[in-house]
N, C-alpha and C positions, 0 to 999 in steps of 0.2 A: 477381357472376355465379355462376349455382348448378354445380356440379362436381359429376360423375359417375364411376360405376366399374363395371364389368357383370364378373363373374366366373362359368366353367362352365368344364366339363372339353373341349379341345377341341386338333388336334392339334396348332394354331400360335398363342401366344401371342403378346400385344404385344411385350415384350420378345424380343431375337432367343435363339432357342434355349431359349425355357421352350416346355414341351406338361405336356397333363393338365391338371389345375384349377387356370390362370389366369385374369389379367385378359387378356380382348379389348376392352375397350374401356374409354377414362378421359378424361377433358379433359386439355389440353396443360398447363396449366401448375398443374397439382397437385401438391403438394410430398410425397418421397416418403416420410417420416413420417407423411402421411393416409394415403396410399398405403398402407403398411403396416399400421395399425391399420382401414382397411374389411377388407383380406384376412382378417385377425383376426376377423372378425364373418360369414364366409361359412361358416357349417356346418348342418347339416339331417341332421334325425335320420328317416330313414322309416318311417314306422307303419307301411306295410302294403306287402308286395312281393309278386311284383313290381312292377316300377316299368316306367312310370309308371301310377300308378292316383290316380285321380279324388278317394280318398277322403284321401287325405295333405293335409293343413291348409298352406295359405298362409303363410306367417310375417310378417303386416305390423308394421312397428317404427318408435318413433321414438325416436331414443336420443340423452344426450349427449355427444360423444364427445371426449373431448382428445387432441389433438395436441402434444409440445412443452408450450408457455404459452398455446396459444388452445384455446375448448372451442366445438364446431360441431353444432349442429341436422343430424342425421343420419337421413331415410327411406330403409327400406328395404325390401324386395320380397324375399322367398327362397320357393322353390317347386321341388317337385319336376319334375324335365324328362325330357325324353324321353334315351334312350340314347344314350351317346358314342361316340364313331368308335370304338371298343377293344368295345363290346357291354358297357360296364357300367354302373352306378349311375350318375346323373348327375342334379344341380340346378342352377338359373339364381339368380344374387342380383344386385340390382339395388341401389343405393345410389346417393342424391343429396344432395348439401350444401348446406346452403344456406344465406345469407347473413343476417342479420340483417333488412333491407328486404324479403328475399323472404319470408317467415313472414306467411300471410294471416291474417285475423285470425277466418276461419272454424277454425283449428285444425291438426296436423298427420293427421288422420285423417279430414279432409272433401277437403283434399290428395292426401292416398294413395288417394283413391276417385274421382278425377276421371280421365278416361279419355285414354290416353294418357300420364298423366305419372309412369308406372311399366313399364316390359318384360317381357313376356309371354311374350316365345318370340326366339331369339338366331340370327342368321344370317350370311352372311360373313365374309370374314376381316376380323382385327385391325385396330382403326382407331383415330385420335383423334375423341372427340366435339367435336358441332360444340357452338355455342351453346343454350342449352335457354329454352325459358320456360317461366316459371311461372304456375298461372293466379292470380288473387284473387279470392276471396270473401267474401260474410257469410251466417253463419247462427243463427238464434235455437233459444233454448230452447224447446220444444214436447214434444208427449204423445210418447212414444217406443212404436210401435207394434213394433218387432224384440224390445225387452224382453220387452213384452207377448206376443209367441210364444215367447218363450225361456224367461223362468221364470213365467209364469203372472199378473202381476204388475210395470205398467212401473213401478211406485215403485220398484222395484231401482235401477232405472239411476239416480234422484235419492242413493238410500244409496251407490252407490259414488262419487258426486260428494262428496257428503258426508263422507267419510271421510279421502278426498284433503284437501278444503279445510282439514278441524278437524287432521291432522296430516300434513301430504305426505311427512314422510319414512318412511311405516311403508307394507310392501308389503301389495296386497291379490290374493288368488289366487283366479281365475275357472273353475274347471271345466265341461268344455262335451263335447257329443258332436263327433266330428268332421265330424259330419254339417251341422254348423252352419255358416250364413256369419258370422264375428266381428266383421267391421269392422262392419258397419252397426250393431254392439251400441256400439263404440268413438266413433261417428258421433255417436250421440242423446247416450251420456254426456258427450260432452266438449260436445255444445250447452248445458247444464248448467253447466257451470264457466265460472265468470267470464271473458271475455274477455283481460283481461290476466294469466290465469292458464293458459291453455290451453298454448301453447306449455311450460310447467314439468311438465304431467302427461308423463311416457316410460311406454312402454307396448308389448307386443311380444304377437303373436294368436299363438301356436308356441313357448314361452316355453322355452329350456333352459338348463344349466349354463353353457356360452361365455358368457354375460350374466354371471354373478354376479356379476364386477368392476367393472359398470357399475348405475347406479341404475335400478330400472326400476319403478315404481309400482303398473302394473296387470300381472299375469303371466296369460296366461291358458293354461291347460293344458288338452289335449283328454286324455280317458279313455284310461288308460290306459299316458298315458306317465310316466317314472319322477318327473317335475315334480309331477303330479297325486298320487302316491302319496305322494310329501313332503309335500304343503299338506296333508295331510288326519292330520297327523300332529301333535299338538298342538306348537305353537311359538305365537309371538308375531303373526305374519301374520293378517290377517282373512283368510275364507275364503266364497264367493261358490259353490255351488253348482249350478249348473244341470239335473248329470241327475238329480236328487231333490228330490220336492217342497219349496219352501219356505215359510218362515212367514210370517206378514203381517207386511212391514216396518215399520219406526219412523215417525211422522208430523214430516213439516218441508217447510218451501216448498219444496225442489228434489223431495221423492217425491210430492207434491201437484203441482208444475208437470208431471214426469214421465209420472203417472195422468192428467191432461190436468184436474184439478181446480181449480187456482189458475188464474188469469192469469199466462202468463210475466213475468218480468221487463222483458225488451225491447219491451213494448207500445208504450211512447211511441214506442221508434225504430221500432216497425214503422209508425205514424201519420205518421211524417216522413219513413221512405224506405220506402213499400211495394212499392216495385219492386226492391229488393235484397235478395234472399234467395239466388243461386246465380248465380256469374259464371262466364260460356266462354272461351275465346280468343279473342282478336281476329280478328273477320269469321268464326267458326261460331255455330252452333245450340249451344242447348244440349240437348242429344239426351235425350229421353222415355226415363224409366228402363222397366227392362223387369224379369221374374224372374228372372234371372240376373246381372244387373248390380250390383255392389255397392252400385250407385247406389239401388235399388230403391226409400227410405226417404225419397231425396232428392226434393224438387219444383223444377221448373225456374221460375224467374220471369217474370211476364208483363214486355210488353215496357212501355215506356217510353208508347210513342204510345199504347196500348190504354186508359188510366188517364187519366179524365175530366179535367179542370183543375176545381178547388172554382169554384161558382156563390157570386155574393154574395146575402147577406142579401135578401128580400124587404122593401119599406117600404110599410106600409098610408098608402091615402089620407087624407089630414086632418090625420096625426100631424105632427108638429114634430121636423124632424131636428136633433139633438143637433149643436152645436159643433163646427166642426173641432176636432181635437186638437191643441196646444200646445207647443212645448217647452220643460220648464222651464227657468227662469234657474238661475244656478249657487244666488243665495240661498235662489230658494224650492224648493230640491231640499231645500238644508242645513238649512229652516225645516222639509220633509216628514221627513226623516230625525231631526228633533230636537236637533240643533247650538244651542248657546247661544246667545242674542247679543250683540254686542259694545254698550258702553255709547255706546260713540263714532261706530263705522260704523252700527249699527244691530241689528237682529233680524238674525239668518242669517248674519252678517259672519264666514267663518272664515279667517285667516290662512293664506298658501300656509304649507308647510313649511319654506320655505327662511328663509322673515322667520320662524319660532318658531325655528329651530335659530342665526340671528343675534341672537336676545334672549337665549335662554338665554347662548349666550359672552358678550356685555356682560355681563350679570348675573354672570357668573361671576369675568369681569375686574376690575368695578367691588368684588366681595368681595375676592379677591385684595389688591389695590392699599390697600383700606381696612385691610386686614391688616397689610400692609407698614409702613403710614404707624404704628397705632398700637405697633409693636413697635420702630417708631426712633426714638421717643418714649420709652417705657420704656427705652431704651439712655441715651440722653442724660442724664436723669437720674438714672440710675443712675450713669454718668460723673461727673459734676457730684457728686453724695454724696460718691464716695471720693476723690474732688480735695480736698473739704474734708475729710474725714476725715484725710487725708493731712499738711494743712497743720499742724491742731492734733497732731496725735502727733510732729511736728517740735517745734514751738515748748514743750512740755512738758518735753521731752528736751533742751534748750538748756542749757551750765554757765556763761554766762553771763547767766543771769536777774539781775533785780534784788533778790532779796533777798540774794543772794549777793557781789552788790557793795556794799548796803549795809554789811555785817555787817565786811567787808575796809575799808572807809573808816574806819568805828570804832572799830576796833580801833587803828588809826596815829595817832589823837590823841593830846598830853602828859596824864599824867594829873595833873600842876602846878593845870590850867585847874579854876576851878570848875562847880559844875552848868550853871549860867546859861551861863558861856560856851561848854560844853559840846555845850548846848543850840543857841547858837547857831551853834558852827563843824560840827554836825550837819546842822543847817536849811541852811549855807550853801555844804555839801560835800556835798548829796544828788547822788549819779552821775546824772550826763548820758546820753546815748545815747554810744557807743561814739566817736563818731567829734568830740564835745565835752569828752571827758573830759581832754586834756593840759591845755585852758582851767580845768578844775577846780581843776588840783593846783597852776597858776602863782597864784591867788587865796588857796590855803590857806597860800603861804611865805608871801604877801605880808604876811599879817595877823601871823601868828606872828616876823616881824622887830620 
């Protein structure tokens, strides 16, 4: 819900025991850190006194304002007022919050110029506001005819779109008589800027100091005030001149939509919704702008009923009316579209997604697994090598081998015996395996008795 805040000099304030420039009126359950930072945003510098005089500029703004942790879409209204209970200087400022679903998508300055949903002039005592609505609109980029009376030239209003969009964060300074109405300058430009960029442009028609801290895009400065005398001063700021003639601007589709040369952008949607161009509130009119109404630039929408219903097609006699239309099968969509085909289901056959992403895991699983299998294969056998490897570095390193028993049997023969017998008690004392050899040595006394 959208939250409000009315601040003026007056003798009884909301809170008990404030007088002079309070708030008299705010919604109930605004938290009093917003609270704080609108009051911060209520100042007004008057051109021309005394006050009130006709010729002190409006201040319409839309800023972003933080709070805390949260940052809030903030219009505002500041205008000089009539004289306060005391006989002195006195302004009205008007500020409304507004929620994220409330932001129409016509803009925040097609918003501030619909009637009603800003305060004009402030009356009884202190109160809580009640509920507010908001209205919704759309509006399309079209020839900006307020341009065209202000600098001679409505491709302007496409250049200051243009500037915005190539770098939003660089300010651009608009000088202006104050003789001018601003907004409807603010109106045509922001039809201009993309839709889901509208809401990002801040922009204030009365542009002073108190702003600096906050971002403000478009500043526009009427003659005279010390804003104006700064833009005009070489800095880094583009600078937008209105009370002297300017030069023919740059050529691009938003100064060509602007001049009313291209075709806006929005063509198609105006083809499919031509009755949405400017929304009221529920159960009014949308009231015929007039010359004084900010509204002046805007057009109200025909209604709903007025707007034919499309006739069908005419069929000459004789011809041969075309086929009903068909809907395709899932295949022959895949067959139009150009999908492979399967060798097995056929042409057009594409696989849901769920059956490719279950083939690719088999596939992935079935690598795996074969991986597994041949690396506990090369273990094994690698096992099996050093087993054997194993055994023979045993059996080498043995101190009882057989040459080493032979050599020891020989040696214990008599050396009495001749060759021959020699020979034979050799042949018939060759060593046994270990566990035969006592049976050896009882054969060798035997013979030698």
């Amino acid at each position: 819900m959208a939250k409000e805040l009315v601040y003026t000099s007056s003798e009884q304030g909301l809170v008990t025991g404030a007088s002079g420039f309070c708030t008299v009126l705010q919604t109930q359950d605004i938290g009093k850190v917003l609270v704080n930072r609108l009051e911060s945003l209520c100042v007004y510098a008057h051109l021309f006194t005394p006050t009130p005089d006709g010729r002190n500029p409006v201040a319409f703004s839309h800023l972003i304002v933080r709070a805390g942790t949260d940052s809030h879409s903030v219009l505002s209204r500041i205008s000089d007022y009539k004289l306060d209970y005391s006989g002195r200087t006195n302004f009205l400022a008007h500020h409304v919050v507004l929620e994220n679903s409330e932001r129409s998508v016509a803009g925040p300055a097609w918003l501030l110029a619909q009637p009603g949903m800003m305060l004009t002039r402030w009356d009884g005592p202190p109160r809580h506001a009640a509920q507010k609505h908001i209205p919704t609109g759309v509006r399309w980029s079209a020839f900006c005819p307020a341009w065209k009376a202000a600098a001679g030239d409505a491709a302007w209003a496409g250049v200051l779109t243009d500037w915005f969009v190539d770098d939003p964060r660089r300010a651009t300074y608009i000088i202006y008589d104050p003789n001018l109405s601003v907004l409807p300058l603010v109106v045509e430009a922001l039809a201009l800027v993309p839709a889901d960029m509208r809401w990002q442009v801040t922009f204030s028609t009365f542009y002073g100091k108190h702003l600096s801290s906050l971002a403000c895009n478009w500043r526009f400065a009427p003659i005279g005030s010390e804003e104006a005398a700064e833009a005009k001063r070489p800095r880094d700021a583009r600078v937008i001149d209105l009370t002297r003639p300017l030069p023919a601007p740059p050529k691009s589709q938003r100064t060509e939509q602007a001049a009313g040369i291209a075709a806006p952008a929005s063509k198609v949607a105006r083809v499919l919704f031509p009755a949405v161009t400017v929304a009221a509130l529920p159960g009014k009119r949308v009231p015929s702008p007039d010359a004084d109404s900010p509204n002046k630039f805007l057009s109200a929408a025909p209604s709903i009923s007025s707007i034919a219903p499309p006739q069908p097609a005419p069929v000459r006699i004789g011809a041969v009316a075309p086929p009903p239309a068909r809907k395709l099968t899932g295949k022959e969509a895949d067959l139009i579209r150009g999908v492979r085909g399967d060798p097995i289901h056929g042409d057009g056959y594409h696989p849901p997604r769920s059956k490719r992403i279950l083939q690719i895991v088999l596939l992935v699983m079935f690598f795996l697994l074969v991986t597994a299998g041949l690396t506990g294969a090369v273990i094994m056998l690698a096992l099996r090598a050093s087993t054997r490897l194993n055994d023979h570095l045993d059996a080498t390193d043995d101190p009882t081998s057989e040459a080493i028993q032979s050599t020891a049997v020989s040696k214990s023969a008599p050396k009495s015996q001749t060759g021959q017998e020699a020979n034979t008690n050799s042949a018939n004392t060759r060593p046994a395996p270990l566990e035969k050899r006592p049976h050896a040595r009882h054969s060798s006394e035997s013979k030698t008795e």
